[in-house]
C-alpha positions as CSV (number, residue, x, y, z in Angstrom):
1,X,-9.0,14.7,-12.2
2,X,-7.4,13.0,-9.3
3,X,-6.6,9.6,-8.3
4,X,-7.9,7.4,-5.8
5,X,-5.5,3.8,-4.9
6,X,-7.5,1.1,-3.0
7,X,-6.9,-2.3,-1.7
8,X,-9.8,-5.1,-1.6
9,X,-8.7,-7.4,0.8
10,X,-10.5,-9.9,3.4
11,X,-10.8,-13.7,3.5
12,X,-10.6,-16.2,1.0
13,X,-13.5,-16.6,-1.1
14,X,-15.6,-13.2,0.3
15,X,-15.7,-11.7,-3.5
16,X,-13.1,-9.6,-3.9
17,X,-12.1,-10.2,-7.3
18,X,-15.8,-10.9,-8.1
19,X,-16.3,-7.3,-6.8
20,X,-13.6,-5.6,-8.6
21,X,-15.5,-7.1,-11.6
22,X,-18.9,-5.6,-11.3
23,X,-16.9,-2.7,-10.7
24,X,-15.2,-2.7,-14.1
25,X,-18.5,-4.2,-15.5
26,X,-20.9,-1.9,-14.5
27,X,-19.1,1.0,-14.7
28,X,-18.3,-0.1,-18.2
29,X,-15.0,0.4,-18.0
30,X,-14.2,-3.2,-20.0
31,X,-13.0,-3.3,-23.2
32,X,-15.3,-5.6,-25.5
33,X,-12.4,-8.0,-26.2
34,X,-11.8,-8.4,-22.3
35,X,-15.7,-9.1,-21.8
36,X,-15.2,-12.0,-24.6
37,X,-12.6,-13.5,-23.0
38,X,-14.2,-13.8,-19.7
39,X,-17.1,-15.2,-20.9
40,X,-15.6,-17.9,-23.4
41,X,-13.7,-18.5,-19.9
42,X,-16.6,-18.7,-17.8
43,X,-18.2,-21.4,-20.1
44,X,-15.5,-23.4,-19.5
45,X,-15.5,-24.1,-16.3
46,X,-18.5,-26.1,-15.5
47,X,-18.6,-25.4,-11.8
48,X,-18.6,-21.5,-12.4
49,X,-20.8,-21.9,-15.5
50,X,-24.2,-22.1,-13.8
51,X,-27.5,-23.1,-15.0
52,X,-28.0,-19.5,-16.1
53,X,-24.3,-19.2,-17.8
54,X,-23.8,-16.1,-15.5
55,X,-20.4,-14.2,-16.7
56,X,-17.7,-14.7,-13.6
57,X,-16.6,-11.5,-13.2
58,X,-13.8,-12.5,-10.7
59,X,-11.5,-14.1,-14.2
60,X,-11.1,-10.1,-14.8
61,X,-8.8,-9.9,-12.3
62,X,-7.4,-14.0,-11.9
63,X,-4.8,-13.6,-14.5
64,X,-2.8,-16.1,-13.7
65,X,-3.0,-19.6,-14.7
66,X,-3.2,-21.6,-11.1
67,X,-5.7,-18.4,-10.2
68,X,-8.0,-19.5,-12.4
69,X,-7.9,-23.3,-12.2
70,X,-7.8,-23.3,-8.3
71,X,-10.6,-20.7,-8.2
72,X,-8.4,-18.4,-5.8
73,X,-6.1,-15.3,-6.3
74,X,-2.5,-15.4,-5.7
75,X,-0.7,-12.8,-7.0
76,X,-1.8,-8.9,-5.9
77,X,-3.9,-7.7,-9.2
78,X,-3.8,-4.2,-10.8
79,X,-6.6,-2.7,-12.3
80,X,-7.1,1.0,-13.6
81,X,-10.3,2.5,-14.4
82,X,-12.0,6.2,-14.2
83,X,-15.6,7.6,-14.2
84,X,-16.5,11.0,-15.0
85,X,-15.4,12.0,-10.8
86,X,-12.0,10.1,-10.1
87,X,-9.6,7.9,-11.8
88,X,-8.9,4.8,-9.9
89,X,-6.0,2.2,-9.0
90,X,-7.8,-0.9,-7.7
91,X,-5.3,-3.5,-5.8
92,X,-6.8,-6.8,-5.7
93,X,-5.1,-9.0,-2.3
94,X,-4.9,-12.5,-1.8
95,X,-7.1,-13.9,1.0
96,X,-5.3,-16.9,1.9
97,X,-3.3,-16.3,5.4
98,X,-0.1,-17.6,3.8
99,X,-0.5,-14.6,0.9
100,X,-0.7,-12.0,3.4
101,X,3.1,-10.6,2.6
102,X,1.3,-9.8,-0.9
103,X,-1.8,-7.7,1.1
104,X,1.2,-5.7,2.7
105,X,3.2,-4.7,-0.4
106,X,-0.4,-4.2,-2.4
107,X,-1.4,-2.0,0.7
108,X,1.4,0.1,1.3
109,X,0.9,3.0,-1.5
110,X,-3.2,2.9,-0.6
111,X,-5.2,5.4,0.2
112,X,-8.5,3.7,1.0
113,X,-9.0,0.1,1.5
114,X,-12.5,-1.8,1.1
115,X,-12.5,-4.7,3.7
116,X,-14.8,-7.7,2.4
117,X,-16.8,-9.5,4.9
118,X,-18.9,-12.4,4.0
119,X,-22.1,-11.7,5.4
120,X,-22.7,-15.4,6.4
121,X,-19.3,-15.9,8.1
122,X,-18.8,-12.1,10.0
123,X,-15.5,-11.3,11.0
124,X,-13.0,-13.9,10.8
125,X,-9.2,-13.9,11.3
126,X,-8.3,-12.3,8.0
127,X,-10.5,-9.5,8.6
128,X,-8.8,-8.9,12.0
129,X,-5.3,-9.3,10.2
130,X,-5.6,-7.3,7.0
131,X,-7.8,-4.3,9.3
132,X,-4.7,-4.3,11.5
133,X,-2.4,-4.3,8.3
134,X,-4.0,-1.6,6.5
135,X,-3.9,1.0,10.7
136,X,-0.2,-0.1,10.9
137,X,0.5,1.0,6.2
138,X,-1.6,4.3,7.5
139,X,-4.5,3.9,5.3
140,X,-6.9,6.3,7.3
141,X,-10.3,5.4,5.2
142,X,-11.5,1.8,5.2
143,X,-15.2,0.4,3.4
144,X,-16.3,-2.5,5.7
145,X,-18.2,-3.9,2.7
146,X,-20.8,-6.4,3.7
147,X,-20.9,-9.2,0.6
148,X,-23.2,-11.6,-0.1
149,X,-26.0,-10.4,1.5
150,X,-28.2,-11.9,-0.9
151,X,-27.4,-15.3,0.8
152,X,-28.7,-14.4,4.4
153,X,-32.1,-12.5,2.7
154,X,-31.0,-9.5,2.4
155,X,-31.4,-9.1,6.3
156,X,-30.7,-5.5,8.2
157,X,-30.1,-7.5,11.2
158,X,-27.0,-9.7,10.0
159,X,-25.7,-6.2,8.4
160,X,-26.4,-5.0,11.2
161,X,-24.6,-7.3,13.6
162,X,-21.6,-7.6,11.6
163,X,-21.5,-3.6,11.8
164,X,-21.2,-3.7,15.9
165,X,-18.9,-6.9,15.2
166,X,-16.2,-4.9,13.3
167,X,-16.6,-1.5,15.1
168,X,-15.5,-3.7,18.4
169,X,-12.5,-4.6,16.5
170,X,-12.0,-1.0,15.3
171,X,-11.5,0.4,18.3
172,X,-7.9,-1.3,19.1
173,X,-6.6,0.4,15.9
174,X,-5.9,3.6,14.3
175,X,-8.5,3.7,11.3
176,X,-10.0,7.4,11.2
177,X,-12.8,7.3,8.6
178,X,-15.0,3.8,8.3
179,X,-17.8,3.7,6.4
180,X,-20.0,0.6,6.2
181,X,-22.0,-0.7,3.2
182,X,-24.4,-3.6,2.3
183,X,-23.6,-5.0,-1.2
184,X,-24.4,-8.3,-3.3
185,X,-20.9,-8.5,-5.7
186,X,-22.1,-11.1,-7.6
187,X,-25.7,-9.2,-8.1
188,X,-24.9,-5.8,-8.0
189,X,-26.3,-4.7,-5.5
190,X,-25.7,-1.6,-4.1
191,X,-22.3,-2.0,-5.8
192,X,-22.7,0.9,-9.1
193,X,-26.2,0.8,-8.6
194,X,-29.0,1.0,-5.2
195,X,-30.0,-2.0,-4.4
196,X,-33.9,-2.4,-4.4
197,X,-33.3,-5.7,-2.0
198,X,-32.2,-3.4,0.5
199,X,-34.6,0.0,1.0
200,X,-34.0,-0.3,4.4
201,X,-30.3,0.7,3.6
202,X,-30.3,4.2,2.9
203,X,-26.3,5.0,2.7
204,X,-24.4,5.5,-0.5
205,X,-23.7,2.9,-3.1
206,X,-19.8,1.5,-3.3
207,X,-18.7,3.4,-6.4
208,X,-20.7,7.3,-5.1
209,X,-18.4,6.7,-2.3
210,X,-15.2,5.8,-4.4
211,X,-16.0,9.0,-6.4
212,X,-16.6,11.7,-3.4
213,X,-14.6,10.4,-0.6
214,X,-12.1,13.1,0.2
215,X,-8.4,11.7,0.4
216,X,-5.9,14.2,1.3
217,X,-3.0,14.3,-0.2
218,X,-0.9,15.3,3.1
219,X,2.7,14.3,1.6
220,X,3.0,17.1,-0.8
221,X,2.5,19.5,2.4
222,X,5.4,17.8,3.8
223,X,9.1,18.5,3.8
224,X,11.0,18.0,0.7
225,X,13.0,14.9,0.6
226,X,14.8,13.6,-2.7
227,X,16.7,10.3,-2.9
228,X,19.5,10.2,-5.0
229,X,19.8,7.9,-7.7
230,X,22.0,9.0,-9.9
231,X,24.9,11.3,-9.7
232,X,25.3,12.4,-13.2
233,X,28.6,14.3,-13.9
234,X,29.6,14.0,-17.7
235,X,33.0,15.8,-17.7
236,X,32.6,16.1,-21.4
237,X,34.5,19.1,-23.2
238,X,31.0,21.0,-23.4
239,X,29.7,20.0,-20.2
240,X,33.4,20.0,-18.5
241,X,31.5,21.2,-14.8
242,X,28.3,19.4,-14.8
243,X,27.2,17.7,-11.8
244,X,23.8,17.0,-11.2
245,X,21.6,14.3,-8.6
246,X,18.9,13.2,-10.4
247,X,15.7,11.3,-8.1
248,X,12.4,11.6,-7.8
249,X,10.6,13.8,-4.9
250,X,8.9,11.5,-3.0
251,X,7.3,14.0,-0.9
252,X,7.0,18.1,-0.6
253,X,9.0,20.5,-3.1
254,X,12.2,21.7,-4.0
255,X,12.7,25.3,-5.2
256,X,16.0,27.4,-6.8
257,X,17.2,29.2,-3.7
258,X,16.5,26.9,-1.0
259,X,19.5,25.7,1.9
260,X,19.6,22.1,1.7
261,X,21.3,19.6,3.6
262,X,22.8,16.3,2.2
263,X,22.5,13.3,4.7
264,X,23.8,11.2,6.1
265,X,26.9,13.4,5.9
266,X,24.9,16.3,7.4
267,X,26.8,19.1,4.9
268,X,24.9,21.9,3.9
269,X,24.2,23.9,0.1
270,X,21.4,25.5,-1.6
271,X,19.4,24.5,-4.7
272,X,21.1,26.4,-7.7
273,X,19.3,24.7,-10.5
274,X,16.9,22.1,-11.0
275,X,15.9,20.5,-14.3
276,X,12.8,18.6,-15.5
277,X,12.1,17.1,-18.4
278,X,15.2,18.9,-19.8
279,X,14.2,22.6,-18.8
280,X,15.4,24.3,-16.3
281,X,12.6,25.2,-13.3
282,X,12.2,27.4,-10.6
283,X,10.4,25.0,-8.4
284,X,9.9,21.1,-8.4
285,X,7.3,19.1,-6.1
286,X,6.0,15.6,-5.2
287,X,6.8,13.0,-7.7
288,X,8.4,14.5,-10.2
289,X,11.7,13.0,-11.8
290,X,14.3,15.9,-11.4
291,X,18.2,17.0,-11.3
292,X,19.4,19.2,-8.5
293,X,22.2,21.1,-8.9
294,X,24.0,22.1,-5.9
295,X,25.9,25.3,-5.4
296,X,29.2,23.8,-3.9
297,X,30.6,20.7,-4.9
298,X,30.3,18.4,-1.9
299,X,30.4,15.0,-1.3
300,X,26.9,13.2,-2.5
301,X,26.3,9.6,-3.4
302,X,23.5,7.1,-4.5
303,X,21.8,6.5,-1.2
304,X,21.8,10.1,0.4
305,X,18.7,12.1,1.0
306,X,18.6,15.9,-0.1
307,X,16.2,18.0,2.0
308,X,15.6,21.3,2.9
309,X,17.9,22.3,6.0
310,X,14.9,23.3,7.8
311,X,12.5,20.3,8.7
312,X,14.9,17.4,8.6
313,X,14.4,13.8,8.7
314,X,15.9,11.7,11.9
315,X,19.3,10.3,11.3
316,X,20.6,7.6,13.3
317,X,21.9,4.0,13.6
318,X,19.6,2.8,15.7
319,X,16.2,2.0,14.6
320,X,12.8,0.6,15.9
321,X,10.0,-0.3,13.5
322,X,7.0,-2.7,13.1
323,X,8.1,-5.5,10.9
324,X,5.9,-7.9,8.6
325,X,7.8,-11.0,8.2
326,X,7.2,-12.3,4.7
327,X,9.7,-14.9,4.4
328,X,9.6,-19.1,5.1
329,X,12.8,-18.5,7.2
330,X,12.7,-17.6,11.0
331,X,13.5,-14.1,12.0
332,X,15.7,-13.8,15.4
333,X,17.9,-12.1,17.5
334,X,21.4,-11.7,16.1
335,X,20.6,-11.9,12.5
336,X,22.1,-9.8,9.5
337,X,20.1,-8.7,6.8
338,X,20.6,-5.6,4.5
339,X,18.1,-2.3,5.3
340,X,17.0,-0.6,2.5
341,X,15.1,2.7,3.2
342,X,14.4,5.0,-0.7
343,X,17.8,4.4,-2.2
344,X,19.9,4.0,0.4
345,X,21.2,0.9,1.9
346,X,23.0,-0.6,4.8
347,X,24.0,-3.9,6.6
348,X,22.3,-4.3,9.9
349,X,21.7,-6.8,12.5
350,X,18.6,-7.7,15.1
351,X,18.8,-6.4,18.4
352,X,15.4,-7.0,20.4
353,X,11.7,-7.8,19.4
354,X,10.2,-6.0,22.0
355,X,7.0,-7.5,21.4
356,X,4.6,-9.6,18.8
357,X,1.1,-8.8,18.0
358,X,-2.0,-11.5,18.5
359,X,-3.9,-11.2,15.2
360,X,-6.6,-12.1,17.2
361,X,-6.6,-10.0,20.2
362,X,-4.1,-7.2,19.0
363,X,-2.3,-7.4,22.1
364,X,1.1,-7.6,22.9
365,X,3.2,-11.0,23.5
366,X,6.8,-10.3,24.9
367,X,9.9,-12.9,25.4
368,X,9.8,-13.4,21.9
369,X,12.8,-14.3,20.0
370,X,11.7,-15.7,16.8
371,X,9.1,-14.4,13.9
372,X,8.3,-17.3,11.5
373,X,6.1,-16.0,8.3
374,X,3.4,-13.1,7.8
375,X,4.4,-12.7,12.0
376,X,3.7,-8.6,13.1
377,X,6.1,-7.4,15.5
378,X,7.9,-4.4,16.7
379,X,11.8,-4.9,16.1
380,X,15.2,-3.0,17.0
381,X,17.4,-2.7,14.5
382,X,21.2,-1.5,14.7
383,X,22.4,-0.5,11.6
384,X,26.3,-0.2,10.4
385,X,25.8,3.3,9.0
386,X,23.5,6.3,9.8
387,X,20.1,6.1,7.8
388,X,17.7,9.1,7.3
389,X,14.3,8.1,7.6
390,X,11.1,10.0,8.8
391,X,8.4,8.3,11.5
392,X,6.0,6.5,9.1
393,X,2.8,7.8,11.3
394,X,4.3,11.2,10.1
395,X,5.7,10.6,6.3
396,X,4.8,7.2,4.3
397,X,6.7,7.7,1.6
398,X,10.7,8.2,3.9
399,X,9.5,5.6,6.7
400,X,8.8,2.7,5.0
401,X,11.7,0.5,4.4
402,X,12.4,-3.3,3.7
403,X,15.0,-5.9,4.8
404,X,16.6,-7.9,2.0
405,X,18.5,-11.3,2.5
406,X,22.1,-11.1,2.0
407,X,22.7,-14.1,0.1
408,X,19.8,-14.6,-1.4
409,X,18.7,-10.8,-2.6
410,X,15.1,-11.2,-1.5
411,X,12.7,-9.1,0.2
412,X,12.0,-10.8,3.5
413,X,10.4,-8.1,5.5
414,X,8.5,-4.8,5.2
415,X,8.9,-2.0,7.8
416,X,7.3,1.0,9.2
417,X,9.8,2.8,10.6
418,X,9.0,4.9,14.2
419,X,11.6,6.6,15.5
């Protein structure tokens, strides 16, 4: 059975927690102590209590205290959940403008992501910025789901408008596969089940899509590529000439054999052993947890990237990449921050920002100096050792990188890394 990761992401207050909790509800994937929660939870809060005493479904994925008093999510939520077709990874986003560094790191290991629109409001600004986040993270199948249609009548023609609305937008971004569907979260409709408010809609409900799109996973076709973690060399009477590099294979596969090149350095070996799970293998692939043994002793640290010496990666000191700012501090010219691309990291320092993107328009504002928080922008980096990295259009899992603060040891950006 295979796995599908998606995002739900759009403005504040479209559903999107509500829907991730019909999803769970009537799929039945929650656990009766869960359900009895929500609901002594729901009763408690008069305004979300109703007349009816309706269960809200969107406390299955508030978790956090000021979610739930302030009626809003905060924090990315991570929910797991299978049918009889798929297991699934569901990544709930914030929808508040100020949250969108969460949408990003939520986003960035999807493979499908369900954009909520309110059917009263259309497309809004954090439809434009969340569609453009989720084209620049390379997620290549989006769900423009249409909430809350029970509010405008269940009307073809606002689904209808809202449709031509987003496909306008589409077009100034790289999203292969859209699909568009008409849904009431909070009813149910066309969520698990067809609606029978909408006969005029004769597409496939939210879940029958979750369950038969085709995602394909293109990263185990790719080179190998193995970041070092550890380099594990006992030097113990009965291991006396033990040296392994244990990581995790991020993408492609690794067999006994194979000419390998260690970079940055650029020297050269082939695979003698590799262990799993403490047995030796002949062959290793995509996300599995290994130790590489080389045949020559040569120089490898924490930080360099094993791959096959056919098919490398790029390796240079001079990088461009789209950047999300996610930090209260001002990005410019001239500043230092510390790359980290898989395990390796750096110092660098800003050269240029070539340009900013207009959330709004998607086009591209020069003379820009500055980035202040959740700003998009493409960015020239210079940095003071030779990284390997792969284009992120071409390999997600070696061209994403982040920028870290040098005093402070946060995370204040997220790149995608192009040349």
């Amino acid at each position: 059975m295979d796995l599908l990761r998606f995002i739900t992401c759009g403005s504040v207050d479209d559903g999107k927690s509500t829907l991730i909790g019909r999803l769970l509800y009537d799929s039945k994937s929650i656990l009766a102590d869960q359900l009895e929660a929500v609901e002594k939870a729901s009763k408690s809060r008069d305004r979300n209590a109703g007349a009816d005493g309706k269960v809200d479904l969107a406390l299955l994925t508030d978790g956090l205290r000021s979610e739930r008093e302030q009626g809003i999510t905060i924090d990315v939520a991570y929910r797991y959940f299978q049918t009889t077709a798929r297991k699934f990874i569901i990544v709930d986003a914030p929808g508040h403008i100020q949250y969108t560094r969460n949408m990003v790191t939520g986003a960035s290991n999807c493979q499908l992501a369900i954009v909520l629109i309110d059917a009263r409001h259309g497309v809004v600004e954090q439809t434009r910025r969340h569609s453009l986040i989720a084209s620049l993270l390379g997620i290549k199948h989006v769900v423009v789901a249409v909430n809350k249609m029970d509010l405008v009548g269940f009307s073809e023609d606002v689904f209808s408008n809202i449709c031509i609305q987003y496909a306008e937008l589409a077009r100034k971004l790289t999203i292969p596969n859209i699909t568009y569907i008409p849904l009431s979260a909070l009813n149910g409709d066309n969520v698990v089940d067809a609606s029978t408010n909408m006969l005029w809609y004769t597409g496939t409900t939210l879940l029958h899509h979750l369950e038969t799109v085709t995602i394909n996973e293109d990263e185990s076709l790719l080179h190998g590529r193995l970041p070092v973690q550890l380099v594990i060399r006992p030097q113990t009477a009965e291991l006396p000439d033990y040296r392994g590099y244990a990581g995790k294979i991020t993408c492609g596969s690794f067999r006994v054999g194979e000419a390998v090149t260690v970079l940055p350095s650029g020297e050269t070996s082939t695979v003698s052993r590799i262990e799993s799970n403490e047995t030796n293998v002949a062959e290793a692939h995509i996300n599995q947890s290994v130790i590489l043994h080389l045949a020559d002793n040569i120089d490898v640290s924490r930080g360099d990237l094993i791959v096959p010496s056919v098919g490398q990666p790029v390796v240079s000191q001079d990088v461009e990449a789209m950047l999300c700012w996610m930090d209260t501090k001002a990005f410019s010219v001239g500043s230092k921050y510390v790359l980290q691309v898989g395990t390796a990291r750096t110092r660098c320092s800003v050269r240029a920002i070539p340009y900013q993107l207009n959330i709004e328009t998607y086009e591209q504002i020069e003379d820009v100096d500055t980035l202040k928080l959740n700003d998009l922008a493409r960015v020239v980096l210079r940095t003071a050792q030779p990284i390997a990295f792969d284009p992120y259009t071409q390999n997600r899992a070696n061209g994403g990188a982040i920028l870290i603060d040098e005093t402070s040891n946060v995370t204040v950006g997220a790149l995608m890394l192009a040349n």
